[in-house]
C-alpha positions in Angstrom: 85.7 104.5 95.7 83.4 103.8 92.6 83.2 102.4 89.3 80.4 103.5 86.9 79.5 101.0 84.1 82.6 99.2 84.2 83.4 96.6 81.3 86.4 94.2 81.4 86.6 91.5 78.3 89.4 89.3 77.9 88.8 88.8 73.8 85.6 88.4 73.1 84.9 87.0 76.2 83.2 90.0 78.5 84.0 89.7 81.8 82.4 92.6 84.0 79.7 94.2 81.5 78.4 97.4 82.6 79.4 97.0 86.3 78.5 100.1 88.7 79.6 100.1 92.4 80.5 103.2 95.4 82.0 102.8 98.9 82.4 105.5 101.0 84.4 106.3 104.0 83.7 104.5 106.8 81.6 102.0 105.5 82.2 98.1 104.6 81.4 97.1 101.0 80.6 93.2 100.3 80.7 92.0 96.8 79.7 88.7 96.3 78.9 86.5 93.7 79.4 82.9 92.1 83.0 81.6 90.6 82.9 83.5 87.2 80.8 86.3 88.4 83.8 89.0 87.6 84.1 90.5 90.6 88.0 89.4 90.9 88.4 91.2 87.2 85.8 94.5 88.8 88.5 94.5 91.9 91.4 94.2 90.1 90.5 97.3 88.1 89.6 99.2 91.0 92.9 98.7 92.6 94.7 99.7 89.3 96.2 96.8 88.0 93.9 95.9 85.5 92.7 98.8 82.5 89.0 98.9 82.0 87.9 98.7 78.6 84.8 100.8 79.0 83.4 103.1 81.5 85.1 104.7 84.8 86.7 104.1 87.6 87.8 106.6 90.9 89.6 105.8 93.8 89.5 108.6 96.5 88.7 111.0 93.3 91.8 109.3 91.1 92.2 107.4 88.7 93.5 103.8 89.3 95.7 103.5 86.3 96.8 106.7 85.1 97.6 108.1 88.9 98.7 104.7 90.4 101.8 105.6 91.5 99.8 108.8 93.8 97.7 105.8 95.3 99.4 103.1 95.7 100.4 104.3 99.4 97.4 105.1 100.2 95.5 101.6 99.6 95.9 98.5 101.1 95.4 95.2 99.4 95.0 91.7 101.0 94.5 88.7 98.7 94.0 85.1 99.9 97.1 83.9 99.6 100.9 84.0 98.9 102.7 87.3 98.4 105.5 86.6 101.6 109.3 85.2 100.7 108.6 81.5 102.6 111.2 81.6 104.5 110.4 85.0 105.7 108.7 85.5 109.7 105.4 87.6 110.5 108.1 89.9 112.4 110.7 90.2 109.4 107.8 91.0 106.7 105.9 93.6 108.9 108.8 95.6 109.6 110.0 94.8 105.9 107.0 96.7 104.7 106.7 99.3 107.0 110.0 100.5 105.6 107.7 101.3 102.0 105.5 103.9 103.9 106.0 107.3 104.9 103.9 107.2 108.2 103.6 103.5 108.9 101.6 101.8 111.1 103.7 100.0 114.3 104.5 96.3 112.9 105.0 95.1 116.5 101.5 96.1 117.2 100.1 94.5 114.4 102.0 91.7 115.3 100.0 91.5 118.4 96.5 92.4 117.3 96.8 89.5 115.0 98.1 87.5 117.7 101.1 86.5 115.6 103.8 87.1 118.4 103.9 83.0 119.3 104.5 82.9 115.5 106.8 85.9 114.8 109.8 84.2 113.9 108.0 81.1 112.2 109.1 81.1 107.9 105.6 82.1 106.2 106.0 78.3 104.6 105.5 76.7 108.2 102.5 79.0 109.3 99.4 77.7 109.3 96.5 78.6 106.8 94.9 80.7 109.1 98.4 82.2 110.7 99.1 83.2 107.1 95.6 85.1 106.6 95.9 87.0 109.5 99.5 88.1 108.4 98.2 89.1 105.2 95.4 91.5 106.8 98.4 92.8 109.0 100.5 93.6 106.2 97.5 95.1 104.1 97.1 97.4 107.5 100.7 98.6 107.7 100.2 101.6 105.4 97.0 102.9 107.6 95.1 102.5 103.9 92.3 104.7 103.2 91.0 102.4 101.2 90.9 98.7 102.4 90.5 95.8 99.5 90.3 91.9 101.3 90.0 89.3 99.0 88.6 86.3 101.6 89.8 87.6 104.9 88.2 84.5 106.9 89.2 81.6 104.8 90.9 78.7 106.8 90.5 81.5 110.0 89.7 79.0 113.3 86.5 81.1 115.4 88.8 83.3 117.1 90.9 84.2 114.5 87.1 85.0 113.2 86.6 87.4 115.7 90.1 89.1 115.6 89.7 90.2 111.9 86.0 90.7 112.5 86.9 93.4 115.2 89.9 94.7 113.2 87.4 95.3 109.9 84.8 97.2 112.3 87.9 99.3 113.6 88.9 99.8 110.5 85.9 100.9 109.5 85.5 103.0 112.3 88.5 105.2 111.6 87.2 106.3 108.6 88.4 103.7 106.0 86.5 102.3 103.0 86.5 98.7 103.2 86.1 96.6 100.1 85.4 93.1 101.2 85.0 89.9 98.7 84.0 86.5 100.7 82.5 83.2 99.3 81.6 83.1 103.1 77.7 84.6 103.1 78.2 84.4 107.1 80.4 86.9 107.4 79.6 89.2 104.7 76.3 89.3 107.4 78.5 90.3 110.1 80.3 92.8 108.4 78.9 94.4 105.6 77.4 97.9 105.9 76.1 97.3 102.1 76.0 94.4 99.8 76.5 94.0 96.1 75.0 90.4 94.9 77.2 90.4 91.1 76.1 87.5 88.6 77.3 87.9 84.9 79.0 90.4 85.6 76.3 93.2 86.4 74.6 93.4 89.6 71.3 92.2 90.3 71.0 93.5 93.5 72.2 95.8 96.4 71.1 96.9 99.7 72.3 96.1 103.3 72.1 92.6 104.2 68.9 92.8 106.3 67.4 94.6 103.3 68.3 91.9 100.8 67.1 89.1 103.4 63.7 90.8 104.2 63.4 91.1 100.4 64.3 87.2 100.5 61.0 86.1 102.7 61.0 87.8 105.9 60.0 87.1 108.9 57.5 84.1 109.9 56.7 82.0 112.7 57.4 78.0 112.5 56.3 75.2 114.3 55.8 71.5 114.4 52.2 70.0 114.9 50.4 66.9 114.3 49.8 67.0 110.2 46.1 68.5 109.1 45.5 71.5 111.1 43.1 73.4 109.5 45.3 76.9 107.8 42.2 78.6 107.2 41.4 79.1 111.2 44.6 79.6 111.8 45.2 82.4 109.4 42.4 84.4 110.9 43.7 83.7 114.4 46.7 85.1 113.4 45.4 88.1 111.4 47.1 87.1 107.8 46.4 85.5 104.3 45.8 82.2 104.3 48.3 82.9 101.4 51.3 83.1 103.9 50.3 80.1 106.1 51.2 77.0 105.1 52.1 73.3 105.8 55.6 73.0 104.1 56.1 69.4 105.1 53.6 67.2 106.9 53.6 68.4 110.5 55.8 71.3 109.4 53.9 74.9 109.5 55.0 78.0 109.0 53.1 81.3 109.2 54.9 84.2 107.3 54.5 88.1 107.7 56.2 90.7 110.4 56.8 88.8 113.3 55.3 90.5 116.7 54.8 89.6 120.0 51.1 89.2 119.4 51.9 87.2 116.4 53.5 85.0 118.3 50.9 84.8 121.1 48.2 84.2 118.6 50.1 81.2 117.0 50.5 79.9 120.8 47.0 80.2 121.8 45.3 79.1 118.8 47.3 75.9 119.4 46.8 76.1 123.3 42.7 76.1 122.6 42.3 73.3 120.9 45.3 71.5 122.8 47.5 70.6 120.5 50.6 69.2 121.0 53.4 71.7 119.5 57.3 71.1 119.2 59.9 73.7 118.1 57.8 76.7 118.1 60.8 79.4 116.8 60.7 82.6 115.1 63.1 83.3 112.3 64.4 85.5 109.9 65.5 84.6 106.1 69.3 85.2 105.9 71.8 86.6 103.6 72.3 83.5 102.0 68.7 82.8 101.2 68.6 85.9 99.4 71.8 85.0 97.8 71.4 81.7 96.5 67.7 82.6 95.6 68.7 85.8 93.4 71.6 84.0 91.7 69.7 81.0 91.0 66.6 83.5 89.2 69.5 85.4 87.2 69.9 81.7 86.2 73.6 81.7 87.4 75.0 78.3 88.6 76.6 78.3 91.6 79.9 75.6 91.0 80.4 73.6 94.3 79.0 74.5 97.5 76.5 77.8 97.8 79.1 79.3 100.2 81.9 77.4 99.2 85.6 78.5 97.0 87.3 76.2 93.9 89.8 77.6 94.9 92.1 75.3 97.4 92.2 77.1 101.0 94.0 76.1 104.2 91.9 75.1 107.1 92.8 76.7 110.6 95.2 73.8 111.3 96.5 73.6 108.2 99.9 74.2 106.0 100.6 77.0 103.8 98.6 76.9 100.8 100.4 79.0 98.3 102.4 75.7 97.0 105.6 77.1 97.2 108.9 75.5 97.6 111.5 76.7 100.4 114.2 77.6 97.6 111.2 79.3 95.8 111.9 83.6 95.9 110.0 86.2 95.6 106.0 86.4 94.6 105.7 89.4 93.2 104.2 90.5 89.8 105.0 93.4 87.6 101.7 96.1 87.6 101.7 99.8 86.6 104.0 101.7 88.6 103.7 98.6 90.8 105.5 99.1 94.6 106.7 96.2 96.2 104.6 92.8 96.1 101.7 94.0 94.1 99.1 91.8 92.9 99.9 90.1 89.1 96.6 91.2 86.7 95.3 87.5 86.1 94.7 86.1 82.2 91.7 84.8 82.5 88.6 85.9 83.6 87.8 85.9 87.5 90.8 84.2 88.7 92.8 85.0 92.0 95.7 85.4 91.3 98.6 83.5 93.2 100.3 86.5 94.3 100.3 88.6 98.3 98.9 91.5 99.9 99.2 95.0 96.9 100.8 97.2 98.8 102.5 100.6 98.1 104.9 102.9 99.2 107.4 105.7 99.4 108.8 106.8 95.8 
């Protein structure tokens, strides 16, 4: 899977300008990125239903567009919501679209990995945010896809749920499948991602797996809580640094930063254990995925609407209702696409919008 220079306008408005990504089998691609980034318009072309207007794009050496109806069976899409008749059951739709596949995968064993069996014969309306996300991934999974897209797998998922998809992604990932993973949830993409693409403006401004990105972010340093005024100097020779990297953030509040070592940590402790000070907290950490996110959007001067890990769009929490806003006389969900099979995902009008629509999947022709 990969897209070289990729540009997506919608009139003179440019959504993904110059966009380059690859995934490979067996590995788990995150792209993340702020509300407007273009990474919904990027993914939308990459599973065919959206034309790039410059550059290229391959999916398992094809083209998207032009051979869609050749790999349409042999991806699986999972967006974040909608996409199921409402008063269809988890049981009714996975054997539904197993029918669309030449080699399917067993719907009442999906059915159980997502632990949707209490829930089988529940209408999709009645499910619960979470019960409806985990169908989605079950339905994406029917076609045993060589290439995997999930479009916020975890949204309104309760901790186990959590687990359950976490543990499916890693086996899917372990059969050989390229996953393709988009998540406002910087958390998970930690968990899961093999490689991360941070996308702002639609370009990216960085890549690299997520403990390369969070070293890059401010690595490693030792913290601690002390009465205010210690003398940094002493204590940056103690402890073999700069006195560059040792510093009293907040009064009380020290941190000394570089690779964090047992003897690092021992000279901290016995520096402070010489003079007798009185120390609380005394922790070692790491920066994290989301430091290095927010701190490389906010440089590319991208603003972050809402929460740093947070979605505009409205999602169901683990207890919650259905959240595609459909009525029980509503039908069907599905789009038109290119040589679209059966509940494809509707190319949105606007730039980096979700659009309202199910799991893309193909089939037989």
């Amino acid at each position: 899977m990969a897209c070289d220079d990729l540009v997506v306008r919608y009139g003179t408005v440019t959504a993904v300008g110059g966009l380059s990504l690859a995934g490979r089998h067996g590995q788990v691609l995150a792209v993340l990125g702020p509300n407007g980034a273009g990474k919904t318009s990027a993914v939308e072309t990459l599973e065919g239903y959206r034309r790039p207007d410059a550059g290229t794009v391959r999916i398992l050496g094809l083209d998207p567009v032009a051979n869609h109806r050749e790999l349409v069976g042999r991806i699986g899409v999972m967006l974040q919501r909608g996409g199921v008749y409402p008063t269809m059951g988890p049981r009714q739709a996975l054997h539904l679209f197993a029918r669309y596949y030449d080699d399917p995968d067993d719907p009442d064993a999906l059915l159980d990995l997502m632990a949707l069996g209490p829930v089988a014969r529940t209408p999709w309306r009645r499910l619960s945010g979470g019960e409806q996300q985990r169908l989605s991934l079950a339905l994406a999974l029917v076609g045993r896809p060589e290439v995997l897209f999930l479009d916020e797998p975890t949204a309104g998922v309760d901790p186990e749920g959590r687990l359950v998809i976490r543990q499916v992604v890693a086996d899917q990932r372990a059969r050989g499948a390229c996953v393709v993973l988009t998540t406002h949830e910087l958390p998970e993409a930690e968990h899961l991602a093999d490689e991360v693409v941070i996308v702002a403006g639609g370009r990216a401004i960085a890549r690299g797996t997520p403990a390369e990105l969070a070293a890059a972010a401010g690595g490693q340093a030792v913290r601690f809580t002390a009465p205010p005024g210690l003398a940094l100097a002493e204590l940056a020779r103690a402890t073999g640094v700069s006195l560059s990297e040792v510093d009293e953030a907040l009064p009380g509040q020290y941190e000394v930063r570089g690779p964090v070592t047992p003897a690092t940590v021992a000279a901290v402790a016995g520096w402070l254990g010489a003079r007798d000070l009185p120390v609380q907290g005394l922790r070692t950490t790491a920066a994290t995925l989301e430091e290095a996110y927010m701190r490389l959007v906010t440089a590319n001067g991208s603003a972050v609407r809402g929460s740093a890990v947070g979605n505009s769009t409205a999602r169901g929490s683990a207890d919650s209702g259905p959240t595609t806003g459909e009525s029980a006389d509503s039908g069907p969900t599905t789009g038109e696409s290119i040589d679209s099979g059966p509940t494809t995902r509707e190319p949105t009008s606007e730039p980096d919008q979700t659009a309202g629509h199910g799991s893309g999947r193909g089939g037989r022709r």
